[in-house]
N, CA, C and O atoms as a MOPAC input file, in Angstrom:
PM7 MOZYME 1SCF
protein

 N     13.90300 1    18.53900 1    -2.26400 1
 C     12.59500 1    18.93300 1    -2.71600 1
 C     12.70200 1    20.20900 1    -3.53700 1
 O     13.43000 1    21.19000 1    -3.37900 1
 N     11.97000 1    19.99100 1    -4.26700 1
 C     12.05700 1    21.90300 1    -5.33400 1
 C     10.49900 1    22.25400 1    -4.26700 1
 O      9.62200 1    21.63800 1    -3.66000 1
 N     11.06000 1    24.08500 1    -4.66700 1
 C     10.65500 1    24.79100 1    -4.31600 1
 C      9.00600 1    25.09400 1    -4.21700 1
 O      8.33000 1    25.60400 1    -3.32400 1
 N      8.71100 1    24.62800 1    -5.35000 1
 C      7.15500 1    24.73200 1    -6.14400 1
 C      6.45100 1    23.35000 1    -5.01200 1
 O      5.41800 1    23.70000 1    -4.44000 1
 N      6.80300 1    22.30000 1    -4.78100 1
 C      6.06700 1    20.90400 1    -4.05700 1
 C      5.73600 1    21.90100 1    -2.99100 1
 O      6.51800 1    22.73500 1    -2.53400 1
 N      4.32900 1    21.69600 1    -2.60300 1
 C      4.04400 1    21.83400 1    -1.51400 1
 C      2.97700 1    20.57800 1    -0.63500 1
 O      2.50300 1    19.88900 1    -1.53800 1
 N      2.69900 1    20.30100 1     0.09700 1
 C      1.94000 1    19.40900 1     0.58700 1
 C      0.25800 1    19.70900 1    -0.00100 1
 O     -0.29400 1    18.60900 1    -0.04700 1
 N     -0.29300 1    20.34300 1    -0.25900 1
 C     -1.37100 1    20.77600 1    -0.75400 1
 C     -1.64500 1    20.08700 1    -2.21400 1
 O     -2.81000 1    19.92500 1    -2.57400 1
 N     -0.68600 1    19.73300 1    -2.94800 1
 C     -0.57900 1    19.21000 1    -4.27000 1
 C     -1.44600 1    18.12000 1    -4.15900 1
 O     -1.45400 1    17.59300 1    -3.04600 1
 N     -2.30400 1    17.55500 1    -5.15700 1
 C     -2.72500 1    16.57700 1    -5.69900 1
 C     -2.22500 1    15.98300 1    -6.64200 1
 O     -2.07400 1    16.65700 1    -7.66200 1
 N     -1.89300 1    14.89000 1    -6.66900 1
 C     -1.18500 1    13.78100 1    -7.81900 1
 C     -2.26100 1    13.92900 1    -8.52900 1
 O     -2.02900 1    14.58000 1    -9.54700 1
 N     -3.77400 1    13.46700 1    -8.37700 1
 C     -4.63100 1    12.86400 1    -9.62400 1
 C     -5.78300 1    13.52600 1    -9.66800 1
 O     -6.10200 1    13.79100 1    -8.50900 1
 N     -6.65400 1    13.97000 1   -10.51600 1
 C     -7.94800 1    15.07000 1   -10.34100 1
 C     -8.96400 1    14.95700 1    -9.63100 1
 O     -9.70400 1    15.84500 1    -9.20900 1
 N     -9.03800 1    13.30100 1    -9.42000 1
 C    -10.74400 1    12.67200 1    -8.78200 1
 C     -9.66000 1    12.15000 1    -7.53400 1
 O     -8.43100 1    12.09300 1    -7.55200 1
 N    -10.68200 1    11.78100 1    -6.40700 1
 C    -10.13900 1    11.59900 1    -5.57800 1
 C    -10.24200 1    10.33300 1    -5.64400 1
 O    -11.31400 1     9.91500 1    -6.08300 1
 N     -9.27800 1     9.40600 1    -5.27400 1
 C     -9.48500 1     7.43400 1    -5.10500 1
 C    -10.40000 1     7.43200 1    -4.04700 1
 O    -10.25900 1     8.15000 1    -3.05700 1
 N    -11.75700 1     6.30100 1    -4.28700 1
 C    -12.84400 1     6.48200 1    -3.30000 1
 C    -13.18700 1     4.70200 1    -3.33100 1
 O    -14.25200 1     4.14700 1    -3.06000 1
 N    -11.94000 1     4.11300 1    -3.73900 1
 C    -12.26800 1     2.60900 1    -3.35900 1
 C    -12.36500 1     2.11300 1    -4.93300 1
 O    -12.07200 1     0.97700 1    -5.30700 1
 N    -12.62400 1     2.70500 1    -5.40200 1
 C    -13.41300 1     1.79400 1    -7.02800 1
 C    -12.27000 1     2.13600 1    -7.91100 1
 O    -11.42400 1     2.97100 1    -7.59000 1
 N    -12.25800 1     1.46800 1    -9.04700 1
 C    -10.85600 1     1.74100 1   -10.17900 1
 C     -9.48900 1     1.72200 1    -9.67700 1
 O     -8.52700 1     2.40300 1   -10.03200 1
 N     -9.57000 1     0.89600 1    -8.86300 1
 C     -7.91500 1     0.97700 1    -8.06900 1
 C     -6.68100 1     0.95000 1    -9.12800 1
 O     -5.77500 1     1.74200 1    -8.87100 1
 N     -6.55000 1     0.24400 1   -10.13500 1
 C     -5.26700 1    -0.00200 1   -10.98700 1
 C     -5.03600 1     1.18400 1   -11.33600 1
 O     -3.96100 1     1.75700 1   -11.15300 1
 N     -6.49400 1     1.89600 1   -12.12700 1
 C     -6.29400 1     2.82400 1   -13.00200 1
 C     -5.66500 1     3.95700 1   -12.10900 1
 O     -4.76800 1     4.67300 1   -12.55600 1
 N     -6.17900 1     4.10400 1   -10.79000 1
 C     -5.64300 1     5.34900 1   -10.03000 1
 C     -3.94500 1     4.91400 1    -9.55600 1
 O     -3.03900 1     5.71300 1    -9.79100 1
 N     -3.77000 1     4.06800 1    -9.12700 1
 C     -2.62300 1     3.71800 1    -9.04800 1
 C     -1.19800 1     4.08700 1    -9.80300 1
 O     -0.07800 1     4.43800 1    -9.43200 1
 N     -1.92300 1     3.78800 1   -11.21000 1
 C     -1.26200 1     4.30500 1   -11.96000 1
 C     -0.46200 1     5.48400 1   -12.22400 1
 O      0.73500 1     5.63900 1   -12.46600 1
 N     -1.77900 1     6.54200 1   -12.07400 1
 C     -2.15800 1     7.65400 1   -12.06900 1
 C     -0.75100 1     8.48300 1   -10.86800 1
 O      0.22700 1     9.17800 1   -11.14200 1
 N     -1.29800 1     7.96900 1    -9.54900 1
 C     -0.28400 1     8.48400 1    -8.57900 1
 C      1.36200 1     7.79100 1    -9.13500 1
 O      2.33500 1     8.51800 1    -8.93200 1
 N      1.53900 1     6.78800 1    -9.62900 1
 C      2.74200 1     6.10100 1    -9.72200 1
 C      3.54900 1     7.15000 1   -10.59600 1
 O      4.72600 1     7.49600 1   -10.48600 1
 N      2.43000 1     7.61800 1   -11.63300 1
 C      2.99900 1     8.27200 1   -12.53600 1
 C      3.55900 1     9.75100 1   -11.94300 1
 O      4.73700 1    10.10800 1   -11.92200 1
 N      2.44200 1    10.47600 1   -11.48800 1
 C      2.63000 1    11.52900 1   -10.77400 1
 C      4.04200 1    11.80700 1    -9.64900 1
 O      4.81900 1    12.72800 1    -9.39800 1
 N      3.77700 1    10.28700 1    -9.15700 1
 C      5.08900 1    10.57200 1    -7.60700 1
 C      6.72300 1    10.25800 1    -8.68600 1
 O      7.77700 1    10.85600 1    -8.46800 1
 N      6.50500 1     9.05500 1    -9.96000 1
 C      7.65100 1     9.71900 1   -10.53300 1
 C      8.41400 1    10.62200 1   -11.36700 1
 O      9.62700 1    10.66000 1   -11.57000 1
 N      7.17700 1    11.56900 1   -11.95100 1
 C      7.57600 1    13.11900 1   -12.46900 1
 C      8.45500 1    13.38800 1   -11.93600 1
 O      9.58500 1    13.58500 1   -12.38100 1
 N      7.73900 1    13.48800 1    -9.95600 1
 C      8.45100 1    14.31300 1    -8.97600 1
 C      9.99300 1    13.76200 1    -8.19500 1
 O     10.53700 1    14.03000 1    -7.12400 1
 N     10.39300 1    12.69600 1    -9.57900 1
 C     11.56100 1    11.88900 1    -8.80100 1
 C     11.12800 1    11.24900 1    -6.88000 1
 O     11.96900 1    11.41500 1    -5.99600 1
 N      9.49800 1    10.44400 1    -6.52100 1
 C      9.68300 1    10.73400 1    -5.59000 1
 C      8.71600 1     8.94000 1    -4.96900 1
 O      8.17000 1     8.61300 1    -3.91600 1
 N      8.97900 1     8.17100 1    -6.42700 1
 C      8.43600 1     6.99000 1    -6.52000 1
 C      9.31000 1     6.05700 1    -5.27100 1
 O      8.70900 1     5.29200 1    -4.51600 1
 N     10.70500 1     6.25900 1    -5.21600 1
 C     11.43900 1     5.27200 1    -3.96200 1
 C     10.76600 1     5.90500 1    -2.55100 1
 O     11.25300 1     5.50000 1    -1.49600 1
 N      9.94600 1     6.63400 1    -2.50700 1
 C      9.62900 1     6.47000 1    -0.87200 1
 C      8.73000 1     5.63300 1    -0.68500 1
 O      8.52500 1     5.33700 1     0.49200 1
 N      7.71400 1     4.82600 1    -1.96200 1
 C      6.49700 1     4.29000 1    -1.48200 1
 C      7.35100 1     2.49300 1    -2.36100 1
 O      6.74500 1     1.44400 1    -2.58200 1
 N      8.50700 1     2.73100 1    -2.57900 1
 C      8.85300 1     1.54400 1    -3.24900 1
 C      9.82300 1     0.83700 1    -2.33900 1
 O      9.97300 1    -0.38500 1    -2.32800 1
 N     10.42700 1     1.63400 1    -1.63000 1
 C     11.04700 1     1.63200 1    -0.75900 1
 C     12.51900 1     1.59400 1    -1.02500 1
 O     13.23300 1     1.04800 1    -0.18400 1
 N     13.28800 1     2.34100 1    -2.57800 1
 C     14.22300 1     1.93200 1    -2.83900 1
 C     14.89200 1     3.55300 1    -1.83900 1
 O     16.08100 1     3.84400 1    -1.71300 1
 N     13.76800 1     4.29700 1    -1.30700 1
 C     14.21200 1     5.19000 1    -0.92000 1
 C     14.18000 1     5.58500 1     0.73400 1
 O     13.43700 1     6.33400 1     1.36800 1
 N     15.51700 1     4.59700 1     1.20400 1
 C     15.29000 1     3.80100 1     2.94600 1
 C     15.44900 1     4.82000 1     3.98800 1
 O     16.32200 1     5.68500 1     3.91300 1
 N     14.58400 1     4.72700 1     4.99800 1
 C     14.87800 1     5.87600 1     5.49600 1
 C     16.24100 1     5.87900 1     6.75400 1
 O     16.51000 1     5.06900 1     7.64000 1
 N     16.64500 1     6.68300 1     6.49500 1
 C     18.28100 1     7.02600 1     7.32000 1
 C     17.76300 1     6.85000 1     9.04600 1
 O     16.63400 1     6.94200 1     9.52800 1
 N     18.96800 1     6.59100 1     9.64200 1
 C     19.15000 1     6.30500 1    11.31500 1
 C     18.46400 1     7.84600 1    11.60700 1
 O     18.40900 1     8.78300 1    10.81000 1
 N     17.94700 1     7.79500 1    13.05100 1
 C     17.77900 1     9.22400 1    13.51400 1
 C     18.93000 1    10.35700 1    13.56400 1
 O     18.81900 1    11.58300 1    13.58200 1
 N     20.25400 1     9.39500 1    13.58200 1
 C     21.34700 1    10.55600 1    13.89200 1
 C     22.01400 1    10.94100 1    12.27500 1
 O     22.71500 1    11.88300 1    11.90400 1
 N     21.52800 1     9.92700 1    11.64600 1
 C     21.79900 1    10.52000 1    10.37000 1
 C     21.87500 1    11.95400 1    10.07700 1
 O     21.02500 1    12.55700 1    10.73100 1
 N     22.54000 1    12.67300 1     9.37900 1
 C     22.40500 1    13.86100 1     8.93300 1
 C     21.04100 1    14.23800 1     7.99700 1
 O     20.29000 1    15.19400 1     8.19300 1
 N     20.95100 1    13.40200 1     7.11700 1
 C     19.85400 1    13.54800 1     6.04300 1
 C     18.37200 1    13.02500 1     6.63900 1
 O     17.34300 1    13.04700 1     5.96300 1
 N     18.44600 1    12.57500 1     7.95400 1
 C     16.83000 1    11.99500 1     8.17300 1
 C     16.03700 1    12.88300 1     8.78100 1
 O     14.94900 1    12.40200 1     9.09600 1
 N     16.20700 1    14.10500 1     9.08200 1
 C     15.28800 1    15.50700 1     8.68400 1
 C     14.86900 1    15.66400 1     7.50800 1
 O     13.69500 1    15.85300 1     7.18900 1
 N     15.91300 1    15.58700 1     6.70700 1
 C     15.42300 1    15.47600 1     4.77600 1
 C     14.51600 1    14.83900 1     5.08600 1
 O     13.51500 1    15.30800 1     5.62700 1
 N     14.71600 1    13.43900 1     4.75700 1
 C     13.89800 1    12.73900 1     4.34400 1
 C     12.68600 1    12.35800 1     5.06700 1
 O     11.67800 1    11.88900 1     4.53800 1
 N     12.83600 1    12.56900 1     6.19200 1
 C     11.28400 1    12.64100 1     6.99600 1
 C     10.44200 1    14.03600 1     6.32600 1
 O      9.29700 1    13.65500 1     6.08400 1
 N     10.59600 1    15.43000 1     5.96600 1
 C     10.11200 1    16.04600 1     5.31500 1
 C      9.51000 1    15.50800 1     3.78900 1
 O      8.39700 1    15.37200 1     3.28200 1
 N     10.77400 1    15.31400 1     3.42500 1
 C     10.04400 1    13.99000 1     1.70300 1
 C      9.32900 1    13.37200 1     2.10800 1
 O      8.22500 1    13.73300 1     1.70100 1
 N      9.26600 1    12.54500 1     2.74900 1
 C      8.40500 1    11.67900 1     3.10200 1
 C      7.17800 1    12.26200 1     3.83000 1
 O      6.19400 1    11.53500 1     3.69600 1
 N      6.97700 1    13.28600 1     4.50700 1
 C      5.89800 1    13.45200 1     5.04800 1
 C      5.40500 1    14.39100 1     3.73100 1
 O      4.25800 1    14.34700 1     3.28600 1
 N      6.19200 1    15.02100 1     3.33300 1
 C      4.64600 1    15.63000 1     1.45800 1
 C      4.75500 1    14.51100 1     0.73700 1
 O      4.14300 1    14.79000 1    -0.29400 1
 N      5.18800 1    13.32000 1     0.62800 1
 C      4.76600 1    12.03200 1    -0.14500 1
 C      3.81300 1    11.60300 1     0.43200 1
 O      3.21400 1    10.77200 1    -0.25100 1
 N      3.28000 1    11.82800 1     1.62200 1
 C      2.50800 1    10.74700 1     2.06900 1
 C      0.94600 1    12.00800 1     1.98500 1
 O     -0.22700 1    11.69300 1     1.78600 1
 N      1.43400 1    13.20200 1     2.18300 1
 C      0.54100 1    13.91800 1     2.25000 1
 C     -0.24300 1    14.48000 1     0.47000 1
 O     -1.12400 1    15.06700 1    -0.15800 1
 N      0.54900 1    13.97100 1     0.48000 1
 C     -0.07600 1    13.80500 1    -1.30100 1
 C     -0.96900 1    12.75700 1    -1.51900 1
 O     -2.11800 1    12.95200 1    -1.91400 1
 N     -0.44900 1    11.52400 1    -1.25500 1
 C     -0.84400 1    10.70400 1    -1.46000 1
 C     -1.84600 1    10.58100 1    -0.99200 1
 O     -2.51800 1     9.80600 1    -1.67200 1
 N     -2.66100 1    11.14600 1     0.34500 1
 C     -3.80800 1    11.01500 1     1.12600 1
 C     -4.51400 1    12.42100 1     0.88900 1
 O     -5.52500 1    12.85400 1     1.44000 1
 N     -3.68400 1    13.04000 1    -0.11200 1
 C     -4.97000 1    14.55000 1    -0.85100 1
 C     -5.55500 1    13.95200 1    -2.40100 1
 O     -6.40400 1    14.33500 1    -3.20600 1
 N     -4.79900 1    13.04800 1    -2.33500 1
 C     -5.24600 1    11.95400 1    -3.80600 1
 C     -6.42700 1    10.91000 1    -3.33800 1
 O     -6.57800 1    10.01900 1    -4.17400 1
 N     -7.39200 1    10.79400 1    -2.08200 1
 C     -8.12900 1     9.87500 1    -1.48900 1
 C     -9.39500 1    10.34300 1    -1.03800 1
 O     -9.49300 1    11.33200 1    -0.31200 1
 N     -9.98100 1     9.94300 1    -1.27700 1
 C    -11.57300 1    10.44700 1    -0.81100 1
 C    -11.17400 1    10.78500 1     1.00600 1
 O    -10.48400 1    10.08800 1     1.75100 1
 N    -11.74200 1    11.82200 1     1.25500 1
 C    -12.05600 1    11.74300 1     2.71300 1
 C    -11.86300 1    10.73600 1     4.04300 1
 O    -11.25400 1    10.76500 1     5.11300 1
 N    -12.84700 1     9.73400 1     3.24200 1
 C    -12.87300 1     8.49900 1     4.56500 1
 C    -12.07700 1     7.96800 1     4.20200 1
 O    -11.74300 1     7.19300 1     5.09800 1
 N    -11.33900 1     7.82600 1     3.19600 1
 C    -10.32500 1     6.55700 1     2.94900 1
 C     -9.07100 1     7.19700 1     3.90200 1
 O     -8.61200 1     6.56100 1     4.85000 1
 N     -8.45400 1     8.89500 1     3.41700 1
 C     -7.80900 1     9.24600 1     3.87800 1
 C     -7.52900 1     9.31000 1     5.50200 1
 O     -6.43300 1     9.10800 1     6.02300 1
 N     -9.17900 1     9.74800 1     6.42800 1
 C     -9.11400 1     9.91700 1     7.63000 1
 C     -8.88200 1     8.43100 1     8.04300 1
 O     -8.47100 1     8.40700 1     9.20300 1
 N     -8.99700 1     7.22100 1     7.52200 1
 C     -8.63100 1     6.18100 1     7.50700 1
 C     -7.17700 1     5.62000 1     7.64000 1
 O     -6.84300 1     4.45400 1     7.84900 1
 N     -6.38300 1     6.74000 1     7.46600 1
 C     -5.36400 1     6.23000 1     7.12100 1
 C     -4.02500 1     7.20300 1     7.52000 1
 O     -2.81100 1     7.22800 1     7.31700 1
 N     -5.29100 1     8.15000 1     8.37200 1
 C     -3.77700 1     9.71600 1     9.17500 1
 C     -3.08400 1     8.91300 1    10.00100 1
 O     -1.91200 1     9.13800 1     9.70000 1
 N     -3.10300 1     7.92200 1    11.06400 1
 C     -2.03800 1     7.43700 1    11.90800 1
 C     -1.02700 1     6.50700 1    10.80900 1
 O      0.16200 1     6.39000 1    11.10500 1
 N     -1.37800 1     6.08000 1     9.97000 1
 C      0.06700 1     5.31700 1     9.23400 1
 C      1.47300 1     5.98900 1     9.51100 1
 O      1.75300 1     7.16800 1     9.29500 1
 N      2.15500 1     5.18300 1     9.93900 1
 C      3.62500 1     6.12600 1     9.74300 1
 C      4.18500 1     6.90700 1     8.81200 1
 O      4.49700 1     8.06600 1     9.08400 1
 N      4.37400 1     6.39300 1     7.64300 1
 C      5.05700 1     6.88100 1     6.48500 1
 C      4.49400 1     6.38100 1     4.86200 1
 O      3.71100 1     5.43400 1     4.78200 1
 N      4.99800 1     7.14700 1     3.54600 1
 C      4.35400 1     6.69700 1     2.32700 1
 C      4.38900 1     5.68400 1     2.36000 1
 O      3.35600 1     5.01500 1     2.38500 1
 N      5.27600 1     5.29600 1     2.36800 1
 C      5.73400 1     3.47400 1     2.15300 1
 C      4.61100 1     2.32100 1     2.94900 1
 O      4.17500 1     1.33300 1     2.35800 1
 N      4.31100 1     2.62100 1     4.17100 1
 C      3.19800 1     1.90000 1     4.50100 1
 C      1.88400 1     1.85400 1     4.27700 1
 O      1.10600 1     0.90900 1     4.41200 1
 N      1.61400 1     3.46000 1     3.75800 1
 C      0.52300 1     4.27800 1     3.61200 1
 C      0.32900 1     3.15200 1     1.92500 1
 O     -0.56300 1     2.38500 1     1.56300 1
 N      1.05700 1     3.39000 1     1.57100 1
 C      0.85500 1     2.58500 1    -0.02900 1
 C      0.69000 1     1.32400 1     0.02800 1
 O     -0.05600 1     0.85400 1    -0.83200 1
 N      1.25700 1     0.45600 1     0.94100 1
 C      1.15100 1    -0.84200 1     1.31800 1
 C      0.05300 1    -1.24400 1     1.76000 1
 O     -0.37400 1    -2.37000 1     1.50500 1
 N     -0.61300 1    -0.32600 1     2.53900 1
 C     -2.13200 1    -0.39000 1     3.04000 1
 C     -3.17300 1    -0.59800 1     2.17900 1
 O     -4.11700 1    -1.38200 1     2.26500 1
 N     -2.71200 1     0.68300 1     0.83200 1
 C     -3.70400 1     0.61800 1    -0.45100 1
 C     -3.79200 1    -0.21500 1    -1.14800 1
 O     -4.80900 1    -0.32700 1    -1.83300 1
 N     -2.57200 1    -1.26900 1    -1.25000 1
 C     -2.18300 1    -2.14400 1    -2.08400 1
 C     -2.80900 1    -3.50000 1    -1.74100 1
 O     -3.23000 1    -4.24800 1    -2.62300 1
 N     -2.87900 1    -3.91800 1     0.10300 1
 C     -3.20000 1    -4.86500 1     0.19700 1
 C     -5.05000 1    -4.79300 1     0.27600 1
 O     -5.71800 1    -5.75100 1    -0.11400 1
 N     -5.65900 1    -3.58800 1     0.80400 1
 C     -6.94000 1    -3.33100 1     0.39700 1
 C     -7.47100 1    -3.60000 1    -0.85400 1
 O     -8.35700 1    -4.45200 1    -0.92700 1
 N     -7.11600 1    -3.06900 1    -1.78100 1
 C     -8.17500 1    -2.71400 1    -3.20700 1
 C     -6.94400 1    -3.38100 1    -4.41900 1
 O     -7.11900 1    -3.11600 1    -5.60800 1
 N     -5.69900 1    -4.26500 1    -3.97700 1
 C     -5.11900 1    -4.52400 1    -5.38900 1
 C     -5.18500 1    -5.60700 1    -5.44400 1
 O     -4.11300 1    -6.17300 1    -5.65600 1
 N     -6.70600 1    -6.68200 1    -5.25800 1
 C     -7.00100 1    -7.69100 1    -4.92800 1
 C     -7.28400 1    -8.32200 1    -6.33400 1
 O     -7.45800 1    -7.46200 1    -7.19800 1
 N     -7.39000 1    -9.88000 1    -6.86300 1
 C     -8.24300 1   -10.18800 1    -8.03000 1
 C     -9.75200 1   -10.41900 1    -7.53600 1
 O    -10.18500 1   -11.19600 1    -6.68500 1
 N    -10.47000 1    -9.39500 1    -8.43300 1
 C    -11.56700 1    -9.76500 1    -8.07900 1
 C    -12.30600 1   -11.15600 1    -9.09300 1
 O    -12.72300 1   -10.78900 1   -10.19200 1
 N    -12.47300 1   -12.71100 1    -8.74900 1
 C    -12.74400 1   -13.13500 1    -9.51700 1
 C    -13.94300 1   -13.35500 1   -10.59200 1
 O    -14.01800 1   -13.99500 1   -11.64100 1
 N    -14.92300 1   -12.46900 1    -9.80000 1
 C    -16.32200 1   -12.42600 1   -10.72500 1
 C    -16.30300 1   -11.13200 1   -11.44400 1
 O    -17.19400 1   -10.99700 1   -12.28200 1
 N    -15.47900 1   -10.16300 1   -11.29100 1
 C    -14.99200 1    -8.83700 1   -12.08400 1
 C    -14.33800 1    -9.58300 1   -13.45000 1
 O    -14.77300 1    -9.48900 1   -14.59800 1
 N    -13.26400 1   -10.28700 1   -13.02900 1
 C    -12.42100 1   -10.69500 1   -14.19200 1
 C    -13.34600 1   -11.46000 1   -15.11700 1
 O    -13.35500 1   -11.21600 1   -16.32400 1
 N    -14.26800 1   -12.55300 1   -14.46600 1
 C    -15.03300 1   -13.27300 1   -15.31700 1
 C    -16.11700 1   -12.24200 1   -16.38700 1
 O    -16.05000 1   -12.55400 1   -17.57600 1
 N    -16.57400 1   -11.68700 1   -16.22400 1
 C    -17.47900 1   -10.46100 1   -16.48300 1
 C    -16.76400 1    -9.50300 1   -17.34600 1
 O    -17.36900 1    -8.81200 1   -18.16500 1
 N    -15.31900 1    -9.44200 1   -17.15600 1
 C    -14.60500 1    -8.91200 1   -17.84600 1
 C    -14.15900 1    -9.59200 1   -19.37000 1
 O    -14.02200 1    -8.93100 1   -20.39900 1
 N    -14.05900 1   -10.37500 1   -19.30500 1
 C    -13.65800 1   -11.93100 1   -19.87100 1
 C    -14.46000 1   -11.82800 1   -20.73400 1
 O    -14.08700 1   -11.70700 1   -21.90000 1
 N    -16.08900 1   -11.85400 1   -20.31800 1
 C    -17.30700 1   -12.00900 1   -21.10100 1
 C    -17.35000 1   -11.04300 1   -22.08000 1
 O    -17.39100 1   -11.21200 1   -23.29900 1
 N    -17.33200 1    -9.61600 1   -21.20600 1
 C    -17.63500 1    -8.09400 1   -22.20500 1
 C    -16.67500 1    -8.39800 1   -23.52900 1
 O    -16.83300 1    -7.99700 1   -24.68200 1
 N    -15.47000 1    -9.36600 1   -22.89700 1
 C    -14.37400 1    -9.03500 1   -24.67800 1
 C    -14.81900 1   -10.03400 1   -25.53500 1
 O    -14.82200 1    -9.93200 1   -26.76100 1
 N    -15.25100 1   -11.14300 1   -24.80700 1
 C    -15.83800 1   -12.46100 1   -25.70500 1
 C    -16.85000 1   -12.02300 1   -26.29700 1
 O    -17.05900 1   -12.67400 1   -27.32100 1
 N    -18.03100 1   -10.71900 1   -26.02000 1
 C    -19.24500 1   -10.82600 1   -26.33400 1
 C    -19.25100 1    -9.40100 1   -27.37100 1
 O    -20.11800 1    -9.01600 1   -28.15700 1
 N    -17.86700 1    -8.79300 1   -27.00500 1
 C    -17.97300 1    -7.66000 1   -28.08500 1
 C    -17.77800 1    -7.37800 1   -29.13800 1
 O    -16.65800 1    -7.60800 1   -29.59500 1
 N    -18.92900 1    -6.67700 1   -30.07600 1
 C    -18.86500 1    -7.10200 1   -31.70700 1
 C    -18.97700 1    -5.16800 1   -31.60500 1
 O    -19.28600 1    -4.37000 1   -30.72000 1
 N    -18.45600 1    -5.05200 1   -33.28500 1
 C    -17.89000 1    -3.39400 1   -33.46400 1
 C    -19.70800 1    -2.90800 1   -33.77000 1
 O    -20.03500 1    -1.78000 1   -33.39900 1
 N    -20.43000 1    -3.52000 1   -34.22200 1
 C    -22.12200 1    -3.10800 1   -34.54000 1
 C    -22.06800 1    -1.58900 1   -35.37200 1
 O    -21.76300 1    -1.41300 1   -36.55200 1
 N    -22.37100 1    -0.81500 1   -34.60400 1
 C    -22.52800 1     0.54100 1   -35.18700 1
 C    -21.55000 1     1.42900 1   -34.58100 1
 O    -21.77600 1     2.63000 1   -34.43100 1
 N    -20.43900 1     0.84900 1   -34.22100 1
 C    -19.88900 1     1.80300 1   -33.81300 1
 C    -18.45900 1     1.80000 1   -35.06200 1
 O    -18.21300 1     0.75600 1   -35.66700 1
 N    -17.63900 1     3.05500 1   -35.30800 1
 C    -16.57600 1     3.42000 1   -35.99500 1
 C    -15.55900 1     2.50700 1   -35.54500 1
 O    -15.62000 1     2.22600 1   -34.34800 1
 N    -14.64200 1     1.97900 1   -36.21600 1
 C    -13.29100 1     1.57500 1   -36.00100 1
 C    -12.72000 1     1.58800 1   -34.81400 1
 O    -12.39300 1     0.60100 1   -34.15500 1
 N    -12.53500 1     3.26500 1   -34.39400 1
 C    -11.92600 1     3.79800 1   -33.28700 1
 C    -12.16400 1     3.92600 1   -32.41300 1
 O    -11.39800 1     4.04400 1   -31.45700 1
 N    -14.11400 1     3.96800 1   -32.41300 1
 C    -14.74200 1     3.56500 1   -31.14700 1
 C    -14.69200 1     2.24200 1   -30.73400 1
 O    -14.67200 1     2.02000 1   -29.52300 1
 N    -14.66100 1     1.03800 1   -31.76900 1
 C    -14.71900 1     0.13600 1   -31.57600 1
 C    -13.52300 1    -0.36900 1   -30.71700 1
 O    -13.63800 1    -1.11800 1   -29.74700 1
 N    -12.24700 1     0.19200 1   -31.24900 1
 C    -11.16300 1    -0.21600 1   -30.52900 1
 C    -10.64200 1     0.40800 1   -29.51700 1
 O     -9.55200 1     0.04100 1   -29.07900 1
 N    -11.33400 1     1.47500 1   -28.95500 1
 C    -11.09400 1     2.49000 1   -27.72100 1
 C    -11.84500 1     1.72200 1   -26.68500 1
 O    -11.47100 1     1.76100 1   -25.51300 1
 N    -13.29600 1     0.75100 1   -27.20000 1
 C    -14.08800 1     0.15400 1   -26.23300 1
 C    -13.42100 1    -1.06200 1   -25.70400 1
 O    -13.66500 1    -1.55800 1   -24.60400 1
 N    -12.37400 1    -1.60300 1   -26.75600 1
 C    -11.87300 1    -2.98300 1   -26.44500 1
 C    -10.71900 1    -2.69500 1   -25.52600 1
 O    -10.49100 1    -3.39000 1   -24.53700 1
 N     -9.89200 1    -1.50300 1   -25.92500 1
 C     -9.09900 1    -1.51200 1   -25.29000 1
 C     -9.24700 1    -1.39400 1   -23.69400 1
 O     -8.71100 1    -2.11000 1   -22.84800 1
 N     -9.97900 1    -0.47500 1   -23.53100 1
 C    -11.13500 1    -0.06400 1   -22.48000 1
 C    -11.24900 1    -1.40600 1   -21.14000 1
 O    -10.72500 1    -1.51300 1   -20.03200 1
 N    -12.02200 1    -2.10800 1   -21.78200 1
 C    -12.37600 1    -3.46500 1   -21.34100 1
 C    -10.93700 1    -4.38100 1   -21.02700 1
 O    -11.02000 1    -5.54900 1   -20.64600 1

């Protein structure tokens, strides 16, 4: 761990409160791999036997990964989610909650691109809205 990580850190500015899941996802994915610290919730980063030498390490990594990850969450989602063991499940939890297809979202989604014409808007608005969608 460098010196500067502390558990207090926030990955993302708004807190995840259930809604926009991809986009926040992202957001933390990006954040936890700045911090070289994406294999604890991917799991390429396994955690060692108890007698291991390094599984003090990595139970510390792992406990400011996870504590990040739940200062990145609205309140209830988080108090929702203090007994999880570790990032790795803690993310698995989020994943099978909110990284669902929603199929009347997608349809609706579908529509907004089928139904969108540039009207009065500039080029760039036009294509910031599509992309958007």
């Amino acid at each position: 761990m460098h010196p500067s990580e502390n558990a207090g850190t926030t990955l993302v500015s708004v807190p995840f409160d259930g809604s926009v899941y991809r986009s926040r996802r992202r957001g933390v994915l990006r954040a936890l791999f700045v911090k070289n610290k994406v294999g604890f919730i991917n799991g390429k980063c396994k955690k060692p036997d108890a007698n291991d030498a390094l599984f003090d390490q990595w139970e510390q990594c792992d406990d400011m990964v996870t504590s990040w990850i739940l200062n990145s969450l609205s309140k209830d989602l988080a108090d929702s989610l203090q007994y999880v063991n570790d990032a790795k499940e803690i993310w698995q939890e989020l994943e099978d909650r909110y990284d669902q297809t929603n199929g009347a979202k997608l349809y609706q989604l579908q529509k907004e691109i089928s139904d969108l014409s540039q009207g009065t808007l500039d080029i760039t608005g036009y294509y910031t809205k599509m992309k958007t969608l």
